[in-house]
N, C-alpha and C positions, 0 to 999 in steps of 0.2 A: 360621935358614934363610938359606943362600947366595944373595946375587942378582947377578944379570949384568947390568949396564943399558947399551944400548946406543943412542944419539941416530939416529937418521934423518928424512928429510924424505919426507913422503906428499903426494899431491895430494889434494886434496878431493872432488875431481870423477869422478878416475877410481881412485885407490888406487894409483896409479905413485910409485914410493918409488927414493929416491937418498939415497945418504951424504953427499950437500954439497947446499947451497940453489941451487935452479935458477930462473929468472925464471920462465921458460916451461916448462910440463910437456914432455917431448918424446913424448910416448905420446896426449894429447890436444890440445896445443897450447895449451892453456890460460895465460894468463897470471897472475901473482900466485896461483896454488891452491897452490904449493908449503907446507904447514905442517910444524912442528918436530912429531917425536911420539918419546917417550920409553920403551923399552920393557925390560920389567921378563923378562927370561925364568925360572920356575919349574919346577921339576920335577911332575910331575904327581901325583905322591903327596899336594902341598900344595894339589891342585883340586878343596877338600871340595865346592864346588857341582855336582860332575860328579856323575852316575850310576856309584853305583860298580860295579853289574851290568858296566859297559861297557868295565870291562879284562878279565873276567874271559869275557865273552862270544865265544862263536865261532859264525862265518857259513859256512853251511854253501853252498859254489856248486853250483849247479843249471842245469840246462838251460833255455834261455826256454818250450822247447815243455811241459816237467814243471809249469810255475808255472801257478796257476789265473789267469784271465781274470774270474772274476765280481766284480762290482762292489764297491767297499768301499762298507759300511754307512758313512751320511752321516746327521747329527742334524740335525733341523728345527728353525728359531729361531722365533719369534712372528712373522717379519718374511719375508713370501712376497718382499718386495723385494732382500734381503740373501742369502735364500735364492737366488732367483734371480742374482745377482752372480757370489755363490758358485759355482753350477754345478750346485745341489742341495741343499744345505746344507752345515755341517761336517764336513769329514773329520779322523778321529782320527789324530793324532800330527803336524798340521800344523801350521805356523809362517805366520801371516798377519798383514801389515803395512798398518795401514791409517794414510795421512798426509791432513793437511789446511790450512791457512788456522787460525789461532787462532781458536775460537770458533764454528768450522762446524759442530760439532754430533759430533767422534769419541766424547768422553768419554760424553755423553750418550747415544750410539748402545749404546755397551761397557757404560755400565750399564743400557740394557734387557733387550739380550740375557743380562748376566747374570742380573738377577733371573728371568726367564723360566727362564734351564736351569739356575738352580739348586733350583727347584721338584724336578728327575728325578736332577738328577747335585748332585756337589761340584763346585761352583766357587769359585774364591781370587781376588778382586781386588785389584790390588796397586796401589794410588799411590804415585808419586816428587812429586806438586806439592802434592795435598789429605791433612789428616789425615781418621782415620776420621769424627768428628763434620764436618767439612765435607763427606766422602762423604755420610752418612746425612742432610744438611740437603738437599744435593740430590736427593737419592734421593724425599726426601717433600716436597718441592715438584714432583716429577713424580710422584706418587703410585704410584711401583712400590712392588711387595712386597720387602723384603728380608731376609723372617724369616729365612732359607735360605742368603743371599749370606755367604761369608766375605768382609770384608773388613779389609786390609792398609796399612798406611801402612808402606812401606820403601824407599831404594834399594840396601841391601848384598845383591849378587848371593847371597853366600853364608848369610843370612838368610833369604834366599827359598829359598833349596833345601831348607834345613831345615825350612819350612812346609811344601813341597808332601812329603817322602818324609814327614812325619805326618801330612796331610790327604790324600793322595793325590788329587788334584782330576782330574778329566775335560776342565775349562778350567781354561785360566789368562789372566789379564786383566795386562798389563803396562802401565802409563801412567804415565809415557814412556819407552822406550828410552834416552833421553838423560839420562835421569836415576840410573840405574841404574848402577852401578860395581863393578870387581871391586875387592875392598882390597886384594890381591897385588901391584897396577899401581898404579904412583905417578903416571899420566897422570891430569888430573881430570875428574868427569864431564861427558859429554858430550864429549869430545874422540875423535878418528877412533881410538884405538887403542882407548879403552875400550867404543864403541859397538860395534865390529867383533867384539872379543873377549866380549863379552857376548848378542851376536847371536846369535855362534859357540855360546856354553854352552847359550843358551835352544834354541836347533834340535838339539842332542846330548840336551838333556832330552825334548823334543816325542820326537823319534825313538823312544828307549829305553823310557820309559814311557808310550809312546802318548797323552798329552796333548795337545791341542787350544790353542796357545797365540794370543794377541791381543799384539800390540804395536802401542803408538801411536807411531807418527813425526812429528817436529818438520819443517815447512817453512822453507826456505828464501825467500828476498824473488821468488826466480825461481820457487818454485812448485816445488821439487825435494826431496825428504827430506834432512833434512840430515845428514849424517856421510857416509863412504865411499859411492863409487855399488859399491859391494859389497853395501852393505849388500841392495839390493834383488835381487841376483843370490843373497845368501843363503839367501832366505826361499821360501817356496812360493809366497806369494799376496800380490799388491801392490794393495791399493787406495788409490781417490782420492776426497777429498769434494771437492766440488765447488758453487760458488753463489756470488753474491753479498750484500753485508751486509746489501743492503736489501730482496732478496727471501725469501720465506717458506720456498720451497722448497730441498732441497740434491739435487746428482745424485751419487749414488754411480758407478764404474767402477772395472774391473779390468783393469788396465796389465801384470799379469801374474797367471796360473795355472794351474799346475801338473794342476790335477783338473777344470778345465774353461773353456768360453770367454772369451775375453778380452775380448768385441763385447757383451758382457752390458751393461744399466747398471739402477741403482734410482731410484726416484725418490723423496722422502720430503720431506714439510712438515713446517717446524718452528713448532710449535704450544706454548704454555705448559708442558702439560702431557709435552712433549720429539715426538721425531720419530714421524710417522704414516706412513706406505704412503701414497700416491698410484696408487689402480690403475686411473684412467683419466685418465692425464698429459697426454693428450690436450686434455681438456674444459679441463683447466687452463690449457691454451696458447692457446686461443682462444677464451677467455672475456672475453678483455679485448681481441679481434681491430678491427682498422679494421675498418670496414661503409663500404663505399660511398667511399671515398677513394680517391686514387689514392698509387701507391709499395707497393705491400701484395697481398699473392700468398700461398695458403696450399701449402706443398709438404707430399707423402708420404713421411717419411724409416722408415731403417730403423735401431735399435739393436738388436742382436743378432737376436735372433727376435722382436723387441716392435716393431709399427708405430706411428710417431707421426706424429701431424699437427702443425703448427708454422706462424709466419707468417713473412714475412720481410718486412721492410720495407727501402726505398729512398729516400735524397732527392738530388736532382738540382739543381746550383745552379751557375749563371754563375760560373766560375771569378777571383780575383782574381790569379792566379798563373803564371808562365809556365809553369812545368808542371802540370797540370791534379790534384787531388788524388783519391787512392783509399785509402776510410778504412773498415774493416770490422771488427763484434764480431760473434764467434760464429762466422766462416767464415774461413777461410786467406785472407790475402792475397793470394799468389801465386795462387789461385785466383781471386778476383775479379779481379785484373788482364788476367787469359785471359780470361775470359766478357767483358768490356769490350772485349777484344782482337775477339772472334769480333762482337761485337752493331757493332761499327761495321765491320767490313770485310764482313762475310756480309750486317748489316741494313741497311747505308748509316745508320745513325745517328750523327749527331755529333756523339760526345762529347770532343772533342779540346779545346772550351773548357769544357768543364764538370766541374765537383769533384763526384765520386759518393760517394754513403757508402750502406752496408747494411749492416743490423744482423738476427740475429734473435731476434726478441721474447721477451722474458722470460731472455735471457743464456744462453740452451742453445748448446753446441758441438758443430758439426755436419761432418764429415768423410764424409758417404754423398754417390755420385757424383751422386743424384739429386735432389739441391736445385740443379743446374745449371741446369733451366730456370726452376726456380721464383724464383731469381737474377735471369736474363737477362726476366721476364717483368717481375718488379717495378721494377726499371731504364728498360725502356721505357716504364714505367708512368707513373711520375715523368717521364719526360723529357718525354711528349705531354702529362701533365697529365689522364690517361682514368683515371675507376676502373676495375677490374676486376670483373666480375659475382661478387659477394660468392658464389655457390654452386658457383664456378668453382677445380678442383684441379687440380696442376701435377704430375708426375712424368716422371724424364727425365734422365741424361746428353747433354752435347751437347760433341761433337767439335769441334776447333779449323776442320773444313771448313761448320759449322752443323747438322750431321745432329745427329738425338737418336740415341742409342744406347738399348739394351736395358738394363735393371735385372733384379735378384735379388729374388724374391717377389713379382710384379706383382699378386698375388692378392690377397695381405692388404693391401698395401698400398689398393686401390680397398675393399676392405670396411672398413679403418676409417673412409677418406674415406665412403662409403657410409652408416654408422652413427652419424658425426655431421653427418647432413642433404647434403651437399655432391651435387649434379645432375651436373653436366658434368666428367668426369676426363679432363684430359689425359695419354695417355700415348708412348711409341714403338710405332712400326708394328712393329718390330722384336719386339714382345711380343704382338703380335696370334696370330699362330699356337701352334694348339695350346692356347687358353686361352678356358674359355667364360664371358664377361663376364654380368653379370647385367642383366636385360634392363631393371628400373626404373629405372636410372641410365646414362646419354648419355656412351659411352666415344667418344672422340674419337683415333683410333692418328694419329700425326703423324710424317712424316718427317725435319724441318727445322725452325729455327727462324720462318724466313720461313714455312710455314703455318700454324705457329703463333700468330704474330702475327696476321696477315691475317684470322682468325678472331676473336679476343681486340678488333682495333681496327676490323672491317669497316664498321660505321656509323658511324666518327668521318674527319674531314679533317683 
């Protein structure tokens, strides 16, 4: 068999490719991404892991308004949490990529849901890291079933092709992407040529014979998948796990999808016997809340259509530094610097000598405009040294002139403050109209951060 091999340099970052080594990418700027990648061109005759239906097949073009509208049929997992991510559950013939942090918990997520839907359908799980007996050890140290599960220890792409057109599977489990190689390409595995081009075959198989496939993605130190940022533009559905090492829980999100929202997240504990559903994340989050302290403020956030409640804590301390420090986990920087911006020019608060830090509790990341006041309240907290009335809830954008702004769901948001004990919700006046609050709990509509406060510190000097 003829082969053509031709040298070129790719970026890592963004897949911008040049015949000579560049320092800087010039398509992202990037410096040092340029890498060598070596590429084998084959005729397609020699791409026995293709579908071979898929030369042979003709697309027949259609009018948008002739094409049915009704929803594709979606497979339920055991996991209402995944499900949820998902957008509903799996949709057939799609390619989903989920990355994470070593050890967060993907492997173990991929073989619940296998053993689960392989009780109804075939499913094939393939490892490139574990043999099968180190599969099946883990498997019965989490005590799944796996009478049903195929499983595959391989990474020759074209090996795998040969399982799935003799098992024909409904899923397919990849673990890892990176591990996986075509043998045509003399690039080795896990390198940006063979990740790309194997990405490529797995989404030509998904398509063709309407398989369901899972690929695990390898991270990067930055928290990025690693091989070509193609590779996420390839796939239908990009998730993220998400947690730290030393907490229990992991947050699943979806960074991108094709078959439904993005603003979705899961929430799941990992427990001995592998990851659980968390379906009131909530209780979780403020279970271990300050009472009676001060720095500590409960805000109503929103992830997707799921409310949660969350603490945010604050400390406040005599700066040693000619520039005063601002140090924040869980929230945008840029953002805490504005809210520090607005709380000393709108509140006369002076924090021009003092080093702020805020964090929120138990390492969730939080991007909804309405932990702004719940921010700005915890801060002043700390500063005077006042707790905060332990049954007291914050919700609220606040504008760089001090106004709160209006939020999105004002509704559920005070009902789950509501349902776990919480009296007095602060929210914007702006969301008073047209919303009928429930009358056992003390809705408080605020204009400003200044009434805000004035309320929160009125018996303190």
């Amino acid at each position: 068999m003829a082969k053509k091999i031709s040298t070129k340099y790719e970026c890592d970052a963004c897949g911008y490719q040049s015949i000579k080594y560049l320092g800087k990418c010039p398509n992202c700027n990037k410096w040092g991404s340029m890498e060598e990648v070596k590429e084998v061109k084959i005729s397609d005759k020699h791409r026995t892991y293709m579908p071979e239906e898929n030369s042979k097949a003709t697309v027949a073009v259609e009018k948008l308004k002739n094409i049915s509208t009704q929803d594709v049929p979606r497979t339920l997992t055991d996991s209402n949490e995944l499900n949820r991510v998902l957008g509903g559950g799996i949709v057939p013939g799609s390619l989903i990529l989920i990355g994470g942090d070593p050890g967060i918990g993907k492997s173990t997520l991929l073989l619940q849901i296998s053993s689960y839907l392989a009780d109804k359908s075939d499913v094939v799980y393939v490892s490139g890291e574990e043999s099968v007996r180190q599969v099946k050890v883990r498997a019965d140290r989490m005590k799944v079933s796996t009478d049903e599960l195929y499983v595959y220890s391989q990474t020759d792409l074209n090996l795998i092709y040969e399982i799935i057109k003799k098992i024909k599977p409904k899923f397919l489990v990849i673990d890892s992407i990176q591990t996986v190689y075509n043998p045509n390409l003399e690039n080795s595995p896990g390198s940006i040529t063979q990740v790309r081009e194997c990405t490529q075959q797995l989404m030509k198989i998904a398509k063709n014979l309407n398989i369901a496939i899972f690929i695990v993605g390898h991270v990067t130190k930055e928290g990025t998948i690693a091989g070509p940022k193609m590779l996420e533009h390839m796939v239908d559905t990009v998730l993220y796990f998400e947690g730290e090492e030393h907490h229990f829980y992991r947050i699943l999100r979806a960074v991108k999808n094709r078959f439904g929202s993005t603003n979705e997240l899961g929430i799941f504990e990992m427990q001995s016997s592998g990851l659980v559903d968390m379906d009131n994340p909530s209780q979780i989050f403020l279970e271990e809340r300050s009472k009676e302290l001060s720095g500590a403020s409960i805000v109503g956030i929103m992830e997707g259509t799921r409310p949660l409640l969350v603490e945010i804590q604050s400390l406040t301390t005599p700066t040693a530094f000619n520039n005063p420090r601002r140090i924040s986990s869980g929230l945008e920087y840029n953002k805490l610097v504005l809210l520090m911006a607005v709380l000393e020019k709108k509140a006369a608060y002076l924090l021009q000598q003092q080093d702020v830090y805020v964090k929120v509790a138990g390492g969730v990341k939080i991007d909804d405009p309405a932990v702004d006041l719940g921010v700005l309240v915890a801060v002043a907290s700390s500063f005077k040294d006042v707790a905060i009335n332990m049954y007291d809830c914050f919700i609220g954008e606040v504008g760089l002139t001090g106004e709160i702004r209006r939020v999105s769901r004002i509704e559920q948001r005070i009902a789950e403050a509501k349902k776990h004990g919480f009296k007095r919700i602060f929210v914007p006046y702006g969301n008073k109209k047209g919303i009928e609050f429930p009358s056992d709990v003390e809705i408080l509509p605020i204009r400003n951060i200044n009434e805000c406060l004035d309320i929160i510190f009125k018996n303190t000097f």
